[in-house]
C-alpha positions as CSV (number, residue, x, y, z in Angstrom):
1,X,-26.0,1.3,9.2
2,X,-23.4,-0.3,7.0
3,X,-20.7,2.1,5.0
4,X,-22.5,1.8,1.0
5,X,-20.0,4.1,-0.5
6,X,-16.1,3.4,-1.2
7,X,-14.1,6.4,-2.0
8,X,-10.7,4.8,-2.9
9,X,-7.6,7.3,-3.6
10,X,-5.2,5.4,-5.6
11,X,-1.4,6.7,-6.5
12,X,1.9,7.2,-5.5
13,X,2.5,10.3,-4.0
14,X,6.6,10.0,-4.8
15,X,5.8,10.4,-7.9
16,X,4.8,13.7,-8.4
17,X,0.9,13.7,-10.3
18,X,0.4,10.1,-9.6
19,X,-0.3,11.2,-6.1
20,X,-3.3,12.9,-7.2
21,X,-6.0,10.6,-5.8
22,X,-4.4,10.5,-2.2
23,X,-4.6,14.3,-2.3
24,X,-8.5,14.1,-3.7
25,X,-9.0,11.4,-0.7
26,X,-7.6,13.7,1.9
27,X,-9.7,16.9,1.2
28,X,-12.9,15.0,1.0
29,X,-11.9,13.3,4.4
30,X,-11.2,17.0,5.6
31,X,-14.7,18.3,4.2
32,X,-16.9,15.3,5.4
33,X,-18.4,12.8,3.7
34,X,-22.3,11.3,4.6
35,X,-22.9,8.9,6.9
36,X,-22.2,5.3,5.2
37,X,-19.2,6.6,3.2
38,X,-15.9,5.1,3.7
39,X,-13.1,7.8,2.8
40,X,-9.6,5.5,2.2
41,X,-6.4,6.4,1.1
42,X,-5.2,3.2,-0.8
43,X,-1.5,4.8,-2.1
44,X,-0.4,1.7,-3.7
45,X,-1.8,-1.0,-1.6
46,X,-3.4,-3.1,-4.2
47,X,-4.3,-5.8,-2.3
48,X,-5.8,-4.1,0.4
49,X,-8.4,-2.4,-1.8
50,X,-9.6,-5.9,-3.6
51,X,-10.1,-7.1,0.1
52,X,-11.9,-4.1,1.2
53,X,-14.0,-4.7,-2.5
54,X,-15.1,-8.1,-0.8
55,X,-17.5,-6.2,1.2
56,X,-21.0,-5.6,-0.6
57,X,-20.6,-2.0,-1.9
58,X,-23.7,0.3,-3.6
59,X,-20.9,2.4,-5.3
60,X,-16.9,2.2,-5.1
61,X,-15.4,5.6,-6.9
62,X,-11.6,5.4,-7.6
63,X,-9.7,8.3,-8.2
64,X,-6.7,8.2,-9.5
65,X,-4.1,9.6,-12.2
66,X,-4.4,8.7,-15.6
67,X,-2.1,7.9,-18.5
68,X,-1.7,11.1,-20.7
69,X,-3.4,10.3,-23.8
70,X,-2.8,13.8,-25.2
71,X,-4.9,16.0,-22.7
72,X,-2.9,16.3,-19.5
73,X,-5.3,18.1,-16.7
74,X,-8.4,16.6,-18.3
75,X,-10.8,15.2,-15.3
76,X,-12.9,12.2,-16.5
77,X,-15.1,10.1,-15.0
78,X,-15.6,6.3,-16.0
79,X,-17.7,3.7,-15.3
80,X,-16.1,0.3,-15.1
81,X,-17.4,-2.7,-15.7
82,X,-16.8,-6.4,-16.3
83,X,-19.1,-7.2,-18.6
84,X,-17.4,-4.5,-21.1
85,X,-14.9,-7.3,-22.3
86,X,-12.4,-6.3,-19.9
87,X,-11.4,-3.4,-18.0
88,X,-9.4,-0.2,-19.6
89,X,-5.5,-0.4,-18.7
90,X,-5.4,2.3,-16.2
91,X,-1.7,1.7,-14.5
92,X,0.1,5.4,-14.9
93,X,2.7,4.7,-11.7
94,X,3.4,0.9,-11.3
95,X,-0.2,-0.3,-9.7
96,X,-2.9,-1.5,-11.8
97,X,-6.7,-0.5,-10.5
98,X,-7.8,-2.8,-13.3
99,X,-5.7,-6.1,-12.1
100,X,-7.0,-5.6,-9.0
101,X,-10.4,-5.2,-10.0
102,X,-10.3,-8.2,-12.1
103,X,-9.0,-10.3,-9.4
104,X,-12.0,-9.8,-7.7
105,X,-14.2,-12.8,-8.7
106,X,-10.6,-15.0,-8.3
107,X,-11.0,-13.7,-4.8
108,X,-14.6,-14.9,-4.9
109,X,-16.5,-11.0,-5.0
110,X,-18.1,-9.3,-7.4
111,X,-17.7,-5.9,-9.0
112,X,-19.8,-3.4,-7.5
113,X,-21.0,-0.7,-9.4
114,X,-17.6,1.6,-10.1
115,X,-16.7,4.9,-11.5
116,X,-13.2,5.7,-12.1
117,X,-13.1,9.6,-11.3
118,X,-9.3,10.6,-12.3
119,X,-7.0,12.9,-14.4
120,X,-4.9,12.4,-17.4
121,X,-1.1,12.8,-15.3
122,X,1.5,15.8,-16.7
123,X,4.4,14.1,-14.8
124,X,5.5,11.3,-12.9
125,X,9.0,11.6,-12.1
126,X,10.0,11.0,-8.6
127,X,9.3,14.1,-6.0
128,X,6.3,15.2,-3.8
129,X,3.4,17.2,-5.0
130,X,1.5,17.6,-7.9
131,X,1.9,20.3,-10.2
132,X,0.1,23.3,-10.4
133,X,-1.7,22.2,-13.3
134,X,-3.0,19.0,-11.6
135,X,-3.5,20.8,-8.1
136,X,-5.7,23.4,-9.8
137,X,-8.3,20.1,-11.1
138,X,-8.4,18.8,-7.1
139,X,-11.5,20.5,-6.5
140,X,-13.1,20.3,-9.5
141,X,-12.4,16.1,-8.8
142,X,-13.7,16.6,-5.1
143,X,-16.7,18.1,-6.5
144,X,-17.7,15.3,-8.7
145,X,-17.0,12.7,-6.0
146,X,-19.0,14.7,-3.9
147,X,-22.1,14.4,-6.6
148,X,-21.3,10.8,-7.1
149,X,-21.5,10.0,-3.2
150,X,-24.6,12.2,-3.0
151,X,-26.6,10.6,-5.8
152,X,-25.6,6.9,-4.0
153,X,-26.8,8.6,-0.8
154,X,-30.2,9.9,-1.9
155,X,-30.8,6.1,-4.1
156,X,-29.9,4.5,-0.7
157,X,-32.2,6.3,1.4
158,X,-35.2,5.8,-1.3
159,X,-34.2,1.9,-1.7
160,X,-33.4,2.3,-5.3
161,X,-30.3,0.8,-6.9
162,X,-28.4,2.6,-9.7
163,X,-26.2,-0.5,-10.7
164,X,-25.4,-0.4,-14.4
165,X,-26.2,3.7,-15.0
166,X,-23.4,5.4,-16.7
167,X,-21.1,7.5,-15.0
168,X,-22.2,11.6,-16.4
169,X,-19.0,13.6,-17.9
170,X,-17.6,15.4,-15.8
């Protein structure tokens, strides 16, 4: 059976909250995912995570900091698509999700169906660790990749495909 699921941890943990997807990433690894989930901490390797998007995916989930636009600790989840005229400027730390997942079809892939599961950042000065703040909203975030994984899971097993559904509020 091929992995379906890409859970992709996204930031720079030298710079304080922007390491908050690796830290998502590596409890989830700890916890266990389902068979056909692929569990990778990306940091910033850009590149390495449009390649890995090459590969025919049911449902990539990013996690990842966000920009603060005025609620810092606030968990979201997003879906991303191309066809919404673009995808939303996501770069809080130096890597942009969105350039990379816009360089897919240059690359000659397509954008699998994709939820952004991240929080708005409350600092990103250089150091290690997120602050208490953004630590406290890691397991909330591991909960809703969990549920995201688990829906993909059961509509894989029953052949269904849940391309184009929006992502729930988390």
């Amino acid at each position: 059976m091929r992995d379906h699921v890409l859970v992709a941890g996204i930031g720079n943990i030298f710079l304080g909250d922007d390491g908050f997807g690796p830290e998502v990433v590596r409890r989830l690894a700890e916890e266990g995912m389902p068979p056909g989930t692929r569990v990778v901490d990306y940091g910033i390797r850009g590149m390495h995570l449009a390649y890995d998007l090459l590969d025919p995916w049911d449902l990539v989930v990013l996690v990842d900091a966000l920009p603060d636009r005025g609620s810092p600790g606030r968990l979201e989840a997003l879906e991303l698509t191309a066809a919404s005229g673009g995808l939303p400027r996501l770069d809080a730390h130096g890597m942009d999700p969105a350039a990379v997942l816009a360089s897919l079809s240059a690359l000659g892939g397509t954008l699998p169906r994709t939820i952004l599961v991240g929080v708005q950042v409350r600092d990103v000065t250089d150091g290690m660790g997120l602050t208490p703040g953004m630590q406290a909203t890691v397991p909330a975030a591991v909960a809703a990749v969990q549920e995201l994984v688990d829906e993909a899971d059961r509509s894989c097993r029953l052949g269904t495909v849940t391309a184009g559904r929006p992502a729930r509020g988390v």
